[in-house]
Every structure is written in C-alpha cells, then in structure tokens.
C-alpha positions as CSV (number, residue, x, y, z in Angstrom):
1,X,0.0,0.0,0.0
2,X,2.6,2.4,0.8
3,X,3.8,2.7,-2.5
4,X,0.9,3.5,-3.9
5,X,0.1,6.3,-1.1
6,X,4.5,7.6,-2.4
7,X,3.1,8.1,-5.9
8,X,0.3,9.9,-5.2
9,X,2.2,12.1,-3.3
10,X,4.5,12.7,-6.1
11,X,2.3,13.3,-8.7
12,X,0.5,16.2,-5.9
13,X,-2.7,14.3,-5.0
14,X,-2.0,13.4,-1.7
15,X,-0.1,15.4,1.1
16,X,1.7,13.4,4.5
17,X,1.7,15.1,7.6
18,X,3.5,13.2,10.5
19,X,1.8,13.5,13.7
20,X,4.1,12.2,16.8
21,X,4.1,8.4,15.3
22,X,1.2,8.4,13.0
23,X,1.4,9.7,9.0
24,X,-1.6,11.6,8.1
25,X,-2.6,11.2,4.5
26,X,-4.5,14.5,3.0
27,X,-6.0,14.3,-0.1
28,X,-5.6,17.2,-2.3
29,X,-8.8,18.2,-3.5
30,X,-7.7,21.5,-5.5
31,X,-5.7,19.0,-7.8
32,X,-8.3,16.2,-7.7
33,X,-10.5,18.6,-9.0
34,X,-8.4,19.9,-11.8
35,X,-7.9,16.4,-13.0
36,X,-11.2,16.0,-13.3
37,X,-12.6,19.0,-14.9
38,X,-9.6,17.8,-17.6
39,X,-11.1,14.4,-18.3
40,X,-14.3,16.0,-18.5
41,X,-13.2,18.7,-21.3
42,X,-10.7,16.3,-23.4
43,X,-12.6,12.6,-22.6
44,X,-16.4,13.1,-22.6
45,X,-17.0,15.2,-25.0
46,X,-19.2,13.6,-27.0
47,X,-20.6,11.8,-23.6
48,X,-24.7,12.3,-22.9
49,X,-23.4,12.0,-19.4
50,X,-20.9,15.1,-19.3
C-alpha cells in the first residue's frame, strides 16, 4: 500500500503530515478537482453523461 500512497504524493494528490508516530494522509482536492474537470473537457466530449 505504501507505495501506492508515495506516488500519489508525487504526482501532488496526496499530502503526508507526521503526527508524533502516525502519517496523516491528505488528499488534495484542488488538484483532484483539476484532474477532473480535464477528463471531463478532453474525454467526454461527446458523452450524454458530461
């Protein structure tokens, strides 16, 4: 699991913040969003759903 978790966090959709022993994982909904809107625009164009 953790290396899926490391490359969301370098790609910018996830965010770890260490609290005493524990690793918080954050998503980043800003980017999340962005992606989306993207796939929207370039992949359902032509989609009845969009």
């Amino acid at each position: 699991l953790s290396h899926h978790i490391s490359a969301l966090v370098s790609v910018g959709l996830v965010k770890q913040n260490r609290e005493s022993r524990t690793l918080m994982c954050v998503s980043q909904y800003a980017m999340l969003e962005a992606i989306i809107e993207f796939l929207r625009e370039e992949c359902c164009v032509n989609s009845k759903i969009a």
